[in-house]
Backbone bond lengths (Angstrom), bond angles and torsions (degrees), N, CA, C in turn:
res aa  C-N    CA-C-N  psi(-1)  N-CA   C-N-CA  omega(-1)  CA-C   N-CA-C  phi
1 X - - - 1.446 - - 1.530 110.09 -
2 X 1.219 121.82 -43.87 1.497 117.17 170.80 1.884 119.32 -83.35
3 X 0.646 70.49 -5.63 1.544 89.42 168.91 1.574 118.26 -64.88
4 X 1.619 100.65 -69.35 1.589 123.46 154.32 1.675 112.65 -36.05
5 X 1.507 114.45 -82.42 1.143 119.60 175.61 1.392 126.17 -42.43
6 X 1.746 126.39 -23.08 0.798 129.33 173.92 1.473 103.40 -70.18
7 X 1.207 111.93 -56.53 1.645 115.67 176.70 1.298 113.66 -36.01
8 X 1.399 104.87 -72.53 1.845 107.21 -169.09 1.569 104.30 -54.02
9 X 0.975 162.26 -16.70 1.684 158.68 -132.56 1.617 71.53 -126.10
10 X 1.600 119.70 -77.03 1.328 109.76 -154.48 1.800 111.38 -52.62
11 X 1.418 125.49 -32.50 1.465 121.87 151.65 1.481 129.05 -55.52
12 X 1.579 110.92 -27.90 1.130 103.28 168.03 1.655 111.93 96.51
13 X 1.402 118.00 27.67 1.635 132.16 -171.01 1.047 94.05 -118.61
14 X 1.546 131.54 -165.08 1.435 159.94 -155.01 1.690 100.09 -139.80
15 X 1.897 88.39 127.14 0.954 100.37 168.34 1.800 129.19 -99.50
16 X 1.469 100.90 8.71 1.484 126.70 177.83 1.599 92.70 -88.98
17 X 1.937 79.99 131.29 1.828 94.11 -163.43 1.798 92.17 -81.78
18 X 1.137 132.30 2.54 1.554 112.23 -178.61 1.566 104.82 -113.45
19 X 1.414 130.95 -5.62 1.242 125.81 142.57 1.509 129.90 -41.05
20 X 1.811 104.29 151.63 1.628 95.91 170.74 1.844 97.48 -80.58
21 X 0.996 129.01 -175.01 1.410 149.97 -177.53 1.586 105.60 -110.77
22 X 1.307 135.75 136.07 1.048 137.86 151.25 1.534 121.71 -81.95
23 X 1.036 127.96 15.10 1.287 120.11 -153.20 1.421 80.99 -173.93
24 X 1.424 109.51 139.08 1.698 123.61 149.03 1.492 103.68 -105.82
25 X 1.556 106.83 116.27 1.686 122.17 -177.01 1.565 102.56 -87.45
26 X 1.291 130.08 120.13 1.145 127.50 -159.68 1.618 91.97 -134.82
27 X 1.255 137.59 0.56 1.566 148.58 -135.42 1.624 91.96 -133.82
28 X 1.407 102.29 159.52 1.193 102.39 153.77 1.682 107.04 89.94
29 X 1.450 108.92 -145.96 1.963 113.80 161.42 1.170 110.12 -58.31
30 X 1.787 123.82 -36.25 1.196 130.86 -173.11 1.497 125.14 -46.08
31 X 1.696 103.09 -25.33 1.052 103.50 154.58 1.527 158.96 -51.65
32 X 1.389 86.69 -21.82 1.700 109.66 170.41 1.085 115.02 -141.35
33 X 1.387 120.75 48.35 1.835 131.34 157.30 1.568 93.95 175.86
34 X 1.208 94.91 137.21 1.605 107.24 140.71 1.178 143.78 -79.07
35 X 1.503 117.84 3.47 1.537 135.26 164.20 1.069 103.19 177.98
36 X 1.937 78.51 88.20 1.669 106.08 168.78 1.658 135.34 -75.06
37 X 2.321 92.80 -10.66 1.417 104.76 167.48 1.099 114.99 -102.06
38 X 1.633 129.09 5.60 1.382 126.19 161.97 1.978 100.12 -77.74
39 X 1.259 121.38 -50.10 1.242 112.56 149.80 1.211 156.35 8.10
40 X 1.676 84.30 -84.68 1.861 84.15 153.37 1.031 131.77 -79.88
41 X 1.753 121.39 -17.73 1.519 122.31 162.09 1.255 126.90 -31.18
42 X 1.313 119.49 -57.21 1.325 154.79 175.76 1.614 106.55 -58.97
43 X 1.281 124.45 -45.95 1.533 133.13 -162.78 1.678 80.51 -93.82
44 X 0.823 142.83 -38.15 1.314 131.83 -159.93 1.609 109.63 -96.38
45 X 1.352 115.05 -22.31 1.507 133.11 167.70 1.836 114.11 -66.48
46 X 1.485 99.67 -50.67 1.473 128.18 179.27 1.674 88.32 -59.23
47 X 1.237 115.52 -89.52 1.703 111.27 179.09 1.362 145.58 -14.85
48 X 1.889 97.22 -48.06 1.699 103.56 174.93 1.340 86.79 -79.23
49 X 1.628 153.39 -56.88 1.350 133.07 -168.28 1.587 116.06 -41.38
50 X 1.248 101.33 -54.04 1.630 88.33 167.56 1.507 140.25 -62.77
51 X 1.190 80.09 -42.12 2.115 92.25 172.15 1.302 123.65 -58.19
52 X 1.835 97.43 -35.68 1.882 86.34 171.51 1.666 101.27 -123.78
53 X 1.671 101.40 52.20 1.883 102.47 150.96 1.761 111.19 64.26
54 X 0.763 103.16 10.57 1.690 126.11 -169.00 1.325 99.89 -79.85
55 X 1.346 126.98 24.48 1.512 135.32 169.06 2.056 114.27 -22.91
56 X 1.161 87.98 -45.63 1.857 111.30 -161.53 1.961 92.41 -66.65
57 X 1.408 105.19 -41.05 1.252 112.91 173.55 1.673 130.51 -59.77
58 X 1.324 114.16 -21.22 0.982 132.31 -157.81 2.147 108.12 -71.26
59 X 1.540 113.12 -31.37 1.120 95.27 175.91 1.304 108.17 -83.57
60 X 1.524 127.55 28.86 2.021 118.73 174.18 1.168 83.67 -96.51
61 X 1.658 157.25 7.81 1.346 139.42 133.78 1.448 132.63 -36.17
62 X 1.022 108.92 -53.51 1.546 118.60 178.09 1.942 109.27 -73.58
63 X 1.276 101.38 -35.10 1.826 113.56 158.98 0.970 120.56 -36.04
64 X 1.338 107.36 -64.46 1.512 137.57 -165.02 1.715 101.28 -72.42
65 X 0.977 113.21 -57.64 1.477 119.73 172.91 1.284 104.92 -46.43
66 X 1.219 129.97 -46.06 1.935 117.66 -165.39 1.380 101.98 -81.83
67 X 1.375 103.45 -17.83 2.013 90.57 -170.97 1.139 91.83 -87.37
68 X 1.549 145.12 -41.90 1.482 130.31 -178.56 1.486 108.16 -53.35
69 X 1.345 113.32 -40.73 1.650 110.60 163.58 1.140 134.81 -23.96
70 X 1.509 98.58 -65.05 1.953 128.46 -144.66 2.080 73.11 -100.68
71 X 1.026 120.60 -42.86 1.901 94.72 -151.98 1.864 90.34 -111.70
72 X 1.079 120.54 17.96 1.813 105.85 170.97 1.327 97.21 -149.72
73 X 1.559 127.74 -61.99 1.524 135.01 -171.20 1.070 124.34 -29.22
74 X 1.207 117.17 -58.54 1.604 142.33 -143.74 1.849 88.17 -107.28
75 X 0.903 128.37 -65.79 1.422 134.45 144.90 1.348 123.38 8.16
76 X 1.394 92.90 -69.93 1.788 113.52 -157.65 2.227 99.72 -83.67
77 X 1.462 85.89 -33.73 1.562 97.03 176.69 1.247 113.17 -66.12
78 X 1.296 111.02 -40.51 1.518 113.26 -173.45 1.444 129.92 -75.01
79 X 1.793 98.59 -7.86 1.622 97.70 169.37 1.188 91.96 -111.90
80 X 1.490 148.76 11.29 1.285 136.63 179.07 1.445 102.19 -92.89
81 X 1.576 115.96 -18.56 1.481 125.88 176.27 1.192 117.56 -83.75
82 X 1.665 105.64 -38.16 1.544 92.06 154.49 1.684 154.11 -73.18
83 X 1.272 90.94 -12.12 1.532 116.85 -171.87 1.491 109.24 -80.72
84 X 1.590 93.86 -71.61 1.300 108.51 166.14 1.530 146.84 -82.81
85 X 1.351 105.06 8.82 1.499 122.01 -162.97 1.486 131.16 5.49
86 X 1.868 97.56 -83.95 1.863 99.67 172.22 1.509 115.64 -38.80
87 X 1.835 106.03 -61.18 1.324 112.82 -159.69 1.350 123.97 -78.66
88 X 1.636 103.05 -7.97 1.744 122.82 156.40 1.362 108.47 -66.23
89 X 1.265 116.57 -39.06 1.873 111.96 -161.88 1.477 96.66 -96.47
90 X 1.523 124.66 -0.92 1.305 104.94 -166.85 1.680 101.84 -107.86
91 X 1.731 114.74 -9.42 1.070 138.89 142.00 1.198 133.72 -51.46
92 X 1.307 122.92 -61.66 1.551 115.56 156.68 1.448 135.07 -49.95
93 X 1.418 100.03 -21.15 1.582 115.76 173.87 1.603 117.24 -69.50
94 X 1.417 110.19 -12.63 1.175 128.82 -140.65 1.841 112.31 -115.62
95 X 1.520 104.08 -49.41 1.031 141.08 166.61 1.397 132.39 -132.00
96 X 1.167 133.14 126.73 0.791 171.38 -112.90 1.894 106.93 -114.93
97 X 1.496 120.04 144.23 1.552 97.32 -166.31 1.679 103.72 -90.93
98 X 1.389 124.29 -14.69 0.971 107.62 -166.13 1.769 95.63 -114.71
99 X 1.625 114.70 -75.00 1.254 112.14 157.58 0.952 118.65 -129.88
């Protein structure tokens, strides 16, 4: 996750998911996800379930995953498709949204 953020700042875009982006970050983690801080959400969600035995908890992963989908993902893509089109689609071709 800081990794990411380090990226986007060093391009000089927004790391607020309801902003447009100035920059398509294609460098960096970006290389192997397209939301590498939805990512760690998830890796870091996945983690405390394990750490505190929270087994029973474990299918609000896949939950959790569709709402980052349905209310930022799909969202965040869709003005990056508009903005950036070619070099958005030639990106997704490229990498992958999760890993």
């Amino acid at each position: 996750m800081l990794l990411a953020v380090s990226e986007m700042r060093k391009h000089r875009t927004t790391v607020t998911p309801h902003l447009n982006a100035d920059h398509l970050v294609v460098s960096g983690i970006f290389k192997r996800s397209r939301n590498p801080i939805y990512l760690g959400d998830v890796l870091i969600l996945t983690g405390l379930i394990l750490r505190w035995d929270a087994v029973l908890a474990l299918p609000l992963i896949p939950v959790f995953i569709s709402i980052l989908e349905r209310r930022f993902i799909v969202l965040e893509e869709n003005r990056l498709r508009i903005t950036f089109r070619a070099d958005f689609a030639k990106y997704c071709q490229r990498v992958r949204r999760w890993l």
